[in-house]
C-alpha positions as CSV (number, residue, x, y, z in Angstrom):
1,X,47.4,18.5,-0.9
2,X,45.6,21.0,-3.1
3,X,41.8,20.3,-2.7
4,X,40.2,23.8,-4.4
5,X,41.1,26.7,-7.0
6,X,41.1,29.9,-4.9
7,X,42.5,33.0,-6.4
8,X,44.6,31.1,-8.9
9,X,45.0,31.9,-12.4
10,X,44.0,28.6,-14.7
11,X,45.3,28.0,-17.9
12,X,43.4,27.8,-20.7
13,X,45.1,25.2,-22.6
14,X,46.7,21.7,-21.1
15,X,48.7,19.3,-22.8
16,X,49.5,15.7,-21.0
17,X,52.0,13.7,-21.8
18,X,50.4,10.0,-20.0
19,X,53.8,8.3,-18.6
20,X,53.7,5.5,-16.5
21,X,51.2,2.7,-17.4
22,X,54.1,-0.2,-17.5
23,X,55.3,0.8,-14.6
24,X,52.3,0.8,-12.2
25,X,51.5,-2.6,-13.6
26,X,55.0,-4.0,-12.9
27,X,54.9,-2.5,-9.4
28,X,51.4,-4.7,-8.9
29,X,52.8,-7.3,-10.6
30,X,50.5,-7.2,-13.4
31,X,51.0,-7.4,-17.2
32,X,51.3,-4.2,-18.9
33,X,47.9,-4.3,-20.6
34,X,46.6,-3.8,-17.0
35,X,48.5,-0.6,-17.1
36,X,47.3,0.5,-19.8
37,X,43.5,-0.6,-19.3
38,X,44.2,1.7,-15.7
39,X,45.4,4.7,-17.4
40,X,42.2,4.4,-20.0
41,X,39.8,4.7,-17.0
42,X,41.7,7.9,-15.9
43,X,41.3,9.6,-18.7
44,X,37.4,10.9,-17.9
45,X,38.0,11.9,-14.6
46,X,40.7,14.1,-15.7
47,X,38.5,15.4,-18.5
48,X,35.9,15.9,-16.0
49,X,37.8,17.9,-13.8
50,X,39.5,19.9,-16.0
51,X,36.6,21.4,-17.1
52,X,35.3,22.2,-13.5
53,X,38.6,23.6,-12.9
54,X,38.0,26.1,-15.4
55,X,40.0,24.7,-18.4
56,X,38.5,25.0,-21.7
57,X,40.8,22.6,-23.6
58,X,42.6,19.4,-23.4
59,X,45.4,17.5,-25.2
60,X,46.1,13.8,-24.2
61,X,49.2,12.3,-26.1
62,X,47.7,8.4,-26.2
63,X,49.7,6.6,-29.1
64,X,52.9,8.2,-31.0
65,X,54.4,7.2,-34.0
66,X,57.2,5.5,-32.2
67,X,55.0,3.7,-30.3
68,X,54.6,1.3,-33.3
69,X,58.2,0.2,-32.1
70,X,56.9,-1.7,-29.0
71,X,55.9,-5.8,-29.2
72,X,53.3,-6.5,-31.3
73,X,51.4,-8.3,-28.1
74,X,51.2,-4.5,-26.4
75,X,50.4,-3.0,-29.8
76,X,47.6,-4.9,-30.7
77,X,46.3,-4.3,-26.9
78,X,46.5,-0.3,-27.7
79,X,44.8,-0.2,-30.8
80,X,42.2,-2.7,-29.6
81,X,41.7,-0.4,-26.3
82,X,41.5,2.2,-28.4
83,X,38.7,1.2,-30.1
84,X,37.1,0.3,-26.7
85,X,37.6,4.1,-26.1
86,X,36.0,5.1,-29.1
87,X,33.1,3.1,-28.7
88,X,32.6,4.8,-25.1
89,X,33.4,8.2,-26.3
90,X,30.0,9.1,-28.0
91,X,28.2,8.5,-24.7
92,X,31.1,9.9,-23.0
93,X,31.2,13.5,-25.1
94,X,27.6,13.7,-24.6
95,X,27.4,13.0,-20.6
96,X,30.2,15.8,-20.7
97,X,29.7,17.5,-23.2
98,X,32.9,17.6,-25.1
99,X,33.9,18.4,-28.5
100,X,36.8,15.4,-29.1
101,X,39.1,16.2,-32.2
102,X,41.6,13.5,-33.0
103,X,45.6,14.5,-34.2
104,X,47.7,12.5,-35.5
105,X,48.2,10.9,-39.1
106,X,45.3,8.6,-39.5
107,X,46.7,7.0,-42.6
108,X,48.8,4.5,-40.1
109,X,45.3,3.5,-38.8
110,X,42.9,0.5,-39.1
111,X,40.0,1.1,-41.3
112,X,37.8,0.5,-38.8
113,X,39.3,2.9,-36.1
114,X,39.5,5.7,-38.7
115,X,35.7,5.4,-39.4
116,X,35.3,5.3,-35.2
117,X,37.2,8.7,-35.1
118,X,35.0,10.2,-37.6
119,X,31.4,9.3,-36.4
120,X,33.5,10.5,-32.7
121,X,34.4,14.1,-34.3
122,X,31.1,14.8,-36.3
123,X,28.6,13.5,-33.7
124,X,30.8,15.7,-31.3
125,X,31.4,19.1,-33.3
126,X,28.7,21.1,-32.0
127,X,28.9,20.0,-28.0
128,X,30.1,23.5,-26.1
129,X,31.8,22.1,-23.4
130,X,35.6,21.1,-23.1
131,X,37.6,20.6,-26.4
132,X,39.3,17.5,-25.7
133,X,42.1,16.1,-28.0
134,X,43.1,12.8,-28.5
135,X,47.2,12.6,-30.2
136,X,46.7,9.1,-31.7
137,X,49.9,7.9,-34.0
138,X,51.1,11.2,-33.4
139,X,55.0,12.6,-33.7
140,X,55.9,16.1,-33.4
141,X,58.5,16.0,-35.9
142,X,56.2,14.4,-38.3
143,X,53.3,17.1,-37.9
144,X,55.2,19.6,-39.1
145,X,57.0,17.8,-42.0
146,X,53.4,17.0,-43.5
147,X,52.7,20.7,-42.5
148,X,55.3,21.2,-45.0
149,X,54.5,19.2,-47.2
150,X,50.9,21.0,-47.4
151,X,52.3,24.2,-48.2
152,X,54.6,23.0,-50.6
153,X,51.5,21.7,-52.1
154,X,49.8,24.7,-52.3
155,X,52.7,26.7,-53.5
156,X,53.5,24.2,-56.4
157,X,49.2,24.9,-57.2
158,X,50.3,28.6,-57.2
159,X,47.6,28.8,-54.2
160,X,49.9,30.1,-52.0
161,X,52.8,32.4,-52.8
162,X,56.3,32.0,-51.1
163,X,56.8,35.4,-49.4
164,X,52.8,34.8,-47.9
165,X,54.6,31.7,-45.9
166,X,54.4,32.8,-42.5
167,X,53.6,31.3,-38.6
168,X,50.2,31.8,-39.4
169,X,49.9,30.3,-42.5
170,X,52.2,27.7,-41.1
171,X,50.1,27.0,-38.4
172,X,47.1,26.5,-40.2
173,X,48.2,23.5,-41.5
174,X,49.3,21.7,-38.7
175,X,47.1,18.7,-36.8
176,X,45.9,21.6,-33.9
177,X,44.7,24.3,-36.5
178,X,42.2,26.5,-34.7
179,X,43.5,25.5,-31.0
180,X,45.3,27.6,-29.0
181,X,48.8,26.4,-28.0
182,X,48.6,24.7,-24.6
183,X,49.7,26.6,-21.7
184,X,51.0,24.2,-19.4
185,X,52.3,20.4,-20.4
186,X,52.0,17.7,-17.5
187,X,54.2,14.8,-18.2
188,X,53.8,12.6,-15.1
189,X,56.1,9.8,-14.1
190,X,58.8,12.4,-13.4
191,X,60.5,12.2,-16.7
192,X,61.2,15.0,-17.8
193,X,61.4,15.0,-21.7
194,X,58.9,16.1,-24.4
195,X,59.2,12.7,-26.7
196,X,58.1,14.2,-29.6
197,X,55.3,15.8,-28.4
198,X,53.8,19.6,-30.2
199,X,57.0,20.3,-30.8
200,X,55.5,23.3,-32.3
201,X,52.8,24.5,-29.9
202,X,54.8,24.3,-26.8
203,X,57.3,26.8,-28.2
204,X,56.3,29.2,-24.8
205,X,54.5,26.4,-22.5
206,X,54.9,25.9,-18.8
207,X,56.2,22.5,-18.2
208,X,55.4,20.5,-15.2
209,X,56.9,16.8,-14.1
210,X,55.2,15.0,-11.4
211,X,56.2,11.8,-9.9
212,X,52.8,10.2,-10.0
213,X,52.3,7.2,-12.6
214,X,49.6,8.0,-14.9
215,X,46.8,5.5,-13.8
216,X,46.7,7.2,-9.7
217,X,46.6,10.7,-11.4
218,X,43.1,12.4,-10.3
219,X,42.2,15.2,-9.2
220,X,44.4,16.3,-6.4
221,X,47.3,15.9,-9.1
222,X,45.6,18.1,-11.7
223,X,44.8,20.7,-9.3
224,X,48.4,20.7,-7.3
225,X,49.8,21.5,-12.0
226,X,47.0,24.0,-12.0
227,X,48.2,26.0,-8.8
228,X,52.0,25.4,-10.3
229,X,50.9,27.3,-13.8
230,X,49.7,29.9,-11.2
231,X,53.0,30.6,-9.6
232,X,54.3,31.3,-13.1
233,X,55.1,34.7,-14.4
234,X,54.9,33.9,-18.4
235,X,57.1,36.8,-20.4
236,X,56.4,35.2,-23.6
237,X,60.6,36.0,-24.4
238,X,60.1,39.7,-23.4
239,X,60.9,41.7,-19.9
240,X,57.9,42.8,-17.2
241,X,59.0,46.0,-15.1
């Protein structure tokens, strides 16, 4: 088991898909809420280590828009868990000094989880130390249709003109404007599918599937993906000689 970084080349950027939480409650014989309330206490020591690995930003996929799809018992749990998490997170960004940037369409949101998200952002905008994302309601597919929907905008307010359209422009108007695209995407669990996840930004991203549930994932897990992305020779679609 991988217990250091020595001589390994760390990516910049990680993206984590969090599988699993139902499952390591049903193997304990525990509701699913205790799955979930397991995987929320993972998410700082992950954070924490990241960073001391070397990382300089991280992506968490926490609620997507299909999620909304599950019983209304387990959604109710999320959101309210969520705003447990938000409520720790000022204390949390400060202790680690993280700048935490929520993605994800906020108009599907409670009021009152909105307003949490701000106060989260502004209080943490000036913190220097990991750049830690949060997707809440978040769907690939629909990121980039209100991306769309954003330059059609512009266009129609003659503020943008067609032929200026380009993956830049594009870009800048997607939910992870200003981040770089992640270099390596951990989905653990072992399934191996990106469920609608930066569909986008993983265009030329390492993937990585381990079998461990979300909730046991620490920091032997994070460092065994780490020394993966290093084995890696990216090519970015061209040809090394």
């Amino acid at each position: 088991m991988a217990e250091k970084l020595e001589n390994t080349k760390v990516p910049n950027h990680i993206a984590i898909i969090l599988d699993g939480n139902g499952r390591w409650a049903k193997k304990r014989g525990l509701p699913r809420t205790a799955g979930h309330r397991a995987g929320a206490k993972a998410v700082e020591t992950v954070c924490r280590e990241a960073w001391n690995a070397g990382v300089k930003y991280l992506t968490l996929y926490a609620f997507s828009t299909e999620n909304w799809s599950r019983s209304e018992e387990e959604v109710n749990m999320l959101m309210n868990l969520l705003r447990d998490y938000l409520s720790d997170s000022l204390a949390n960004a400060k202790k680690n000094n993280m700048k935490v940037r929520v993605i994800g369409d906020r108009s599907g949101l409670a009021p009152d989880i909105v307003e949490k998200i701000r106060l989260t952002e502004e209080e943490s905008k000036d913190y220097t130390g990991l750049r830690f994302q949060i997707a809440i309601n978040y769907g690939g597919r629909d990121e980039i249709v209100r991306a769309a929907r954003k330059i059609a905008e512009k266009v129609k307010a003659n503020e943008l003109d067609p032929s200026e359209i380009n993956e830049g422009s594009f870009e800048s108007m997607l939910d992870t404007a200003g981040i770089p695209a992640p270099d390596l995407l951990i989905r653990t669990s072992g399934e191996q599918r990106l469920s609608n996840f930066l569909l986008w930004e993983l265009a030329y991203t390492e993937f990585y599937f381990p079998q461990v549930l979300w909730p046991d994932f620490g920091k032997k897990d994070l460092l065994q993906a780490i020394e993966y992305y290093g084995t890696r020779d990216r090519r970015y679609g061209g040809v090394k000689e």
